[in-house]
C-alpha positions as CSV (number, residue, x, y, z in Angstrom):
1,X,20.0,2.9,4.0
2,X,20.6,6.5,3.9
3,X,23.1,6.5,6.6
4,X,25.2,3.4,4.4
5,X,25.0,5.7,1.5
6,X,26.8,8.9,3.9
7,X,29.5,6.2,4.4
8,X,30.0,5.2,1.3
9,X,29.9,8.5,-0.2
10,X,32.6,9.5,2.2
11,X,34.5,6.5,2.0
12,X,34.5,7.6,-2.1
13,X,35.5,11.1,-1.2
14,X,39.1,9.9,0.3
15,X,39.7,6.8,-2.5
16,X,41.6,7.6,-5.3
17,X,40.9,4.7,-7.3
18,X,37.9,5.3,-10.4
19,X,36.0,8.2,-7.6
20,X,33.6,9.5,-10.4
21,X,32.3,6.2,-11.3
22,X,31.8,4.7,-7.9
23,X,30.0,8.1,-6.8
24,X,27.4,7.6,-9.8
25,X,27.0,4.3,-8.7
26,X,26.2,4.9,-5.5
27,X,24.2,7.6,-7.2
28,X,22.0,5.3,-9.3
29,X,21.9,2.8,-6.4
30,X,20.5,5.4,-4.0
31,X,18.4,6.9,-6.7
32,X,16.6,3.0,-7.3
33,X,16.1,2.2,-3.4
34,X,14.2,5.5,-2.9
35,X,12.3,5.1,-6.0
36,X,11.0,1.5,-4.6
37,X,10.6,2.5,-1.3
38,X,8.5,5.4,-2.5
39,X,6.5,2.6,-4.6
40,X,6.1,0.1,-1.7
41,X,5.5,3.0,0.6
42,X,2.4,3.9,-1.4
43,X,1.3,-0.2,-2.1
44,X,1.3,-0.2,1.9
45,X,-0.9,2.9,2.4
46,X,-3.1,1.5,-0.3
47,X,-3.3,-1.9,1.6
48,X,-4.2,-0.2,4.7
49,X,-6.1,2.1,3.4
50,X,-8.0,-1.3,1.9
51,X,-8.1,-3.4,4.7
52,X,-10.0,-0.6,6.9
53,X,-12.1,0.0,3.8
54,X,-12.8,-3.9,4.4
55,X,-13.9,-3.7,8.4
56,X,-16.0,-1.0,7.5
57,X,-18.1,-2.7,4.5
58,X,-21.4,-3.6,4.8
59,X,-22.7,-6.2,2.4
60,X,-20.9,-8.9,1.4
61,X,-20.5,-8.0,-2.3
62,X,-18.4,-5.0,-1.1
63,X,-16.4,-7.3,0.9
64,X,-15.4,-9.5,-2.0
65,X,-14.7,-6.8,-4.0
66,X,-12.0,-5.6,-1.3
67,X,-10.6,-8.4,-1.0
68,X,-9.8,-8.8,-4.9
69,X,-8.3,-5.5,-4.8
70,X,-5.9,-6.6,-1.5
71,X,-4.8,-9.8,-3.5
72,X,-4.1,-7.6,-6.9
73,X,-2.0,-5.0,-4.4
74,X,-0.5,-7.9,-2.8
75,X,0.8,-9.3,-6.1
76,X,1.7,-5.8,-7.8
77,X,4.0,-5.7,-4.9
78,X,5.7,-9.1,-5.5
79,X,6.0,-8.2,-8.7
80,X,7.5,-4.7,-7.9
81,X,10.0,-6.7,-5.2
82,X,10.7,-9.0,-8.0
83,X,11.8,-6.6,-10.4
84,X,13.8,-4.7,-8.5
85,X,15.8,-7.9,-7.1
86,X,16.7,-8.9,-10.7
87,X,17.5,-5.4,-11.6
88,X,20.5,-5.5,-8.9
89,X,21.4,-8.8,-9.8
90,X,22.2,-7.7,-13.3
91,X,23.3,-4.6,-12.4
């Protein structure tokens, strides 16, 4: 992503048509991918971080308990994917 956003931000640079507005687009639109990927970055690590938690349990309660936690991560980050495909829809 970052290198399309070089490209585009030079491709703005040598446009004379509305440059200011494009380049806080791309702006706002760079701004939103690294906030989710900073989001689904950390869901990951948490899922990991769960699913290791959930080789090394030892009775079965903690096991069940794990695995609630993996299916709320796994549907906070539908949601989150969710969200953030309507928000660029509309935008």
């Amino acid at each position: 992503m970052r290198g399309f956003f070089a490209f585009a931000k030079q491709f703005v640079c040598f446009s004379t048509v509305k440059t200011q507005q494009i380049k806080i687009a791309i702006r706002l639109v760079n701004q939103s991918v690294n906030s989710q990927y900073r989001l689904c970055s950390t869901l990951t690590a948490l899922r990991l971080n769960n699913v290791y938690g959930l080789h090394q349990s030892s009775t079965l309660a903690d096991s069940e308990g794990e695995l609630v936690l993996e299916a709320a991560i796994s549907q906070l980050l539908s949601l989150s994917l969710k969200a953030e495909l309507n928000t660029i829809r509309n935008g």
